[in-house]
Every structure is written in C-alpha cells, then in structure tokens.
Backbone as CSV, one residue per row, in Angstrom:
resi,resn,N_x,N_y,N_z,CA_x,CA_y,CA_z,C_x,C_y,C_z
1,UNK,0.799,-1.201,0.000,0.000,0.000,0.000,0.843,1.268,0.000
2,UNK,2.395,1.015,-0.173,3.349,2.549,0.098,3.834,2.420,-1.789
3,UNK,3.714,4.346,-1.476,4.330,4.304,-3.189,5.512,4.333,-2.351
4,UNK,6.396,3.384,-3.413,8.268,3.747,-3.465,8.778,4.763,-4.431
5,UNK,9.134,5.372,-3.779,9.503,7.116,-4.374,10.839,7.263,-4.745
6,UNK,11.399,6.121,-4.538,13.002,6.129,-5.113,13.182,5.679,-6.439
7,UNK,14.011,6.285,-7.046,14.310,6.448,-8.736,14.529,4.555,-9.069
8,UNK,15.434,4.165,-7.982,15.760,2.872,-7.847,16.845,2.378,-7.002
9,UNK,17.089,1.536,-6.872,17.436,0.584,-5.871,18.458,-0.628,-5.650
10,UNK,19.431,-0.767,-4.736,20.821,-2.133,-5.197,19.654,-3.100,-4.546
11,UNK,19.854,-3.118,-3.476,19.463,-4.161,-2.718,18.174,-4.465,-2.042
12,UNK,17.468,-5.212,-2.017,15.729,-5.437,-1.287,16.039,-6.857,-0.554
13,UNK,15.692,-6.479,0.833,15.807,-7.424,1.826,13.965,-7.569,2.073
14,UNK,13.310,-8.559,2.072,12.091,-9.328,2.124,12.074,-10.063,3.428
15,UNK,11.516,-9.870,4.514,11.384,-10.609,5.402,9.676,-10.491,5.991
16,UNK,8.488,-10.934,5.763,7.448,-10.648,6.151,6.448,-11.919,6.611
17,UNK,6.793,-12.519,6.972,6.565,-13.776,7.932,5.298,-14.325,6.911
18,UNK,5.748,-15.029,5.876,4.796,-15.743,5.127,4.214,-15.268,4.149
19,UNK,4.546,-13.472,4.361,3.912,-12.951,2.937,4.995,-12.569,2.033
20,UNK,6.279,-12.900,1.850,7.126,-12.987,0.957,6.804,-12.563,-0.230
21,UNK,5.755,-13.698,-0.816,5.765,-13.707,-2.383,4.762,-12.819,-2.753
22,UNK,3.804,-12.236,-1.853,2.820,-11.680,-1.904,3.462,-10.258,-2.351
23,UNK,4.127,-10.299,-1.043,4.738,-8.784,-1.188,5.614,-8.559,-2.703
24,UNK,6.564,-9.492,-2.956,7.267,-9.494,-4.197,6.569,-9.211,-5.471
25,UNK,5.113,-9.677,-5.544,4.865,-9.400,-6.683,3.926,-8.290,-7.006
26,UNK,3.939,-7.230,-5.689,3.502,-6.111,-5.602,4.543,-5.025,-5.909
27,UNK,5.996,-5.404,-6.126,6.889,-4.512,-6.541,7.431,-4.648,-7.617
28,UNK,7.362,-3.517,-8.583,7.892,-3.819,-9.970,9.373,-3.978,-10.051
29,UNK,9.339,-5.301,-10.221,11.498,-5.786,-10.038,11.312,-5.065,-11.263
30,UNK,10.660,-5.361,-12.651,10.748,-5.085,-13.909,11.503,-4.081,-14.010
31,UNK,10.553,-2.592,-13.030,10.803,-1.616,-13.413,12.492,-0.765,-12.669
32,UNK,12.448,-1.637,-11.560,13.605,-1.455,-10.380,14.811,-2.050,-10.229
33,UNK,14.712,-3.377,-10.909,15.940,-4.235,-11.113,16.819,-4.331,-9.572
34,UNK,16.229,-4.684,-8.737,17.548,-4.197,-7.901,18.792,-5.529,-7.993
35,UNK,19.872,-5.335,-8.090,20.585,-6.431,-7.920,20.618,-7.499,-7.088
36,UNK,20.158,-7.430,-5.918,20.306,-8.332,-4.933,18.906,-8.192,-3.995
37,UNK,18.483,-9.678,-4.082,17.482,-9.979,-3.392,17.313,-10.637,-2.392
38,UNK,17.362,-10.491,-1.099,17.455,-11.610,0.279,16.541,-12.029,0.399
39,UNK,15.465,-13.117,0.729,14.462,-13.490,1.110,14.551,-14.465,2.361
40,UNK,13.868,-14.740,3.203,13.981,-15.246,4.649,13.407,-16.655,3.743
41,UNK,14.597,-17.593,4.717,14.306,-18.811,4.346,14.006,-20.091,5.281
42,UNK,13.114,-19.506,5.735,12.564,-20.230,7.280,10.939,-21.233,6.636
43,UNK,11.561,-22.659,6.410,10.350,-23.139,5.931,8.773,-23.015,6.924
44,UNK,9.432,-23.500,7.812,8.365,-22.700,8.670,7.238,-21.390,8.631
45,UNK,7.712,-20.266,8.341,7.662,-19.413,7.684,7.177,-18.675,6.212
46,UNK,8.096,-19.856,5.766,7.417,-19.106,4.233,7.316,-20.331,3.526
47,UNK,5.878,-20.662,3.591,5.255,-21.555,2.605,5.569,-21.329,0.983
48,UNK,5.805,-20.245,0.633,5.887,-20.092,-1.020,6.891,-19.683,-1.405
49,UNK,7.956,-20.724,-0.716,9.430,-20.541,-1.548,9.614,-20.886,-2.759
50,UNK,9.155,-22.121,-2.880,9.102,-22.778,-4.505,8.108,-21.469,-5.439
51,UNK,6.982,-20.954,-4.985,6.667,-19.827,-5.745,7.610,-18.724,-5.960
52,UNK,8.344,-18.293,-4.776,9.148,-17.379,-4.983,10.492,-17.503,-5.966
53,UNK,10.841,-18.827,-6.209,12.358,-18.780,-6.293,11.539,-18.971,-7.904
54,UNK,10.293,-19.739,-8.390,10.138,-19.987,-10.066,9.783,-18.074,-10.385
55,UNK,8.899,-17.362,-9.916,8.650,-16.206,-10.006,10.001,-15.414,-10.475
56,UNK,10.819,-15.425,-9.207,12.519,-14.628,-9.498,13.070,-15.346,-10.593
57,UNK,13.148,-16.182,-10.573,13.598,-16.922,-11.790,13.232,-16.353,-13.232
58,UNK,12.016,-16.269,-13.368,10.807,-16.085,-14.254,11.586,-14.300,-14.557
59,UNK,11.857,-13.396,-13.848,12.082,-12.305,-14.302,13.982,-12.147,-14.392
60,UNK,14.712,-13.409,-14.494,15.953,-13.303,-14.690,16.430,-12.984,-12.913
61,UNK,16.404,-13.550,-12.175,17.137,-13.722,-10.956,17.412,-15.405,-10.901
62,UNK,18.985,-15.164,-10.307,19.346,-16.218,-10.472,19.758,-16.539,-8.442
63,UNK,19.191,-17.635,-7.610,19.780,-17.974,-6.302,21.008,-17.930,-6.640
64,UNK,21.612,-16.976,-5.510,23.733,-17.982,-5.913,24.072,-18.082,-4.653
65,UNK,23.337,-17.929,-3.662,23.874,-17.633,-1.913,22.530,-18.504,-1.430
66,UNK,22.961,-19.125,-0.378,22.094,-20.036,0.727,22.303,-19.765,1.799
67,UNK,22.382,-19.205,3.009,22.630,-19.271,4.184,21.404,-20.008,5.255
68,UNK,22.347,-19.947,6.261,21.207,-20.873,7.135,19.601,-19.848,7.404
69,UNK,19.681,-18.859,7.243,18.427,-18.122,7.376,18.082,-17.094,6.234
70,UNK,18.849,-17.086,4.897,18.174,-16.481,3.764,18.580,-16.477,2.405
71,UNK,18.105,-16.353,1.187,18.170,-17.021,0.268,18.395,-15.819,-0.075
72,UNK,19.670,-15.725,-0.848,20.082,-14.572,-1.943,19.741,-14.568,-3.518
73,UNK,19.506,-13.951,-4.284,19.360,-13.688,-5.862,19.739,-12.310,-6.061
74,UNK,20.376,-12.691,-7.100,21.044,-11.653,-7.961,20.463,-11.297,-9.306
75,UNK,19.813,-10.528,-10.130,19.753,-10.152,-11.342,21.358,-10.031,-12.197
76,UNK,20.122,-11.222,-13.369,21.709,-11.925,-14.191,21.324,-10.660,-15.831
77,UNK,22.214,-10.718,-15.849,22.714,-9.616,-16.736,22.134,-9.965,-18.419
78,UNK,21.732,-9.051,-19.083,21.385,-9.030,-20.362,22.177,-9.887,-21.240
C-alpha cells in the first residue's frame, strides 16, 4: 500500500513472515531491477518458496547464496 519514491534501488531485503511472495509481486522488479534480493528462508515461515524462487527466476534472478536463514538472488545480466 506505500508508493516507493526512489528512482531505484541495489538491494531489497524481504522478510514478512509468510507474505514474501505476496509482497514481491507487488513490486515492480521489472521496473527497479535491484541487484540483490534476500528473502527469509525459514520453511516454517514461508510456505511459497518454490513460488518465490520460479517467479525470481521467471524475471531473470538467479539464487547464488544459501545461508542458514536467507536465500540470496542476484539479477543476471542481459
């Protein structure tokens, strides 16, 4: 429900206890590209990882980082 008023953006950290993907596809990566995407990776938590990671995928983000609590993507290059 917030306009983002910034021209654009490196990095978007996602942590919203289950609404992950919800939230993700309320922000135009299209239009924002940010390079790096963290998402909380607490199965517990976030039921729609497999949505999230085909979605990022789907607009050219590629996972390259795993940590024990969040899943990195990067926008892969033209």
């Amino acid at each position: 429900n917030y306009k983002i008023k910034l021209k654009s953006f490196d990095f978007l950290k996602v942590d919203i206890e289950g609404e992950d993907f919800k939230v993700l596809k309320n922000i135009n990566l299209k239009k924002y590209k940010p390079k790096l995407i963290c998402i909380e990776d607490r199965i517990e938590k976030n039921q729609n990882k497999n949505k999230i990671d085909k979605y990022l995928k789907s607009i050219k983000y590629k996972l390259i980082f795993r940590s024990p609590v969040n899943l990195f993507y990067q926008k892969l290059e033209k």
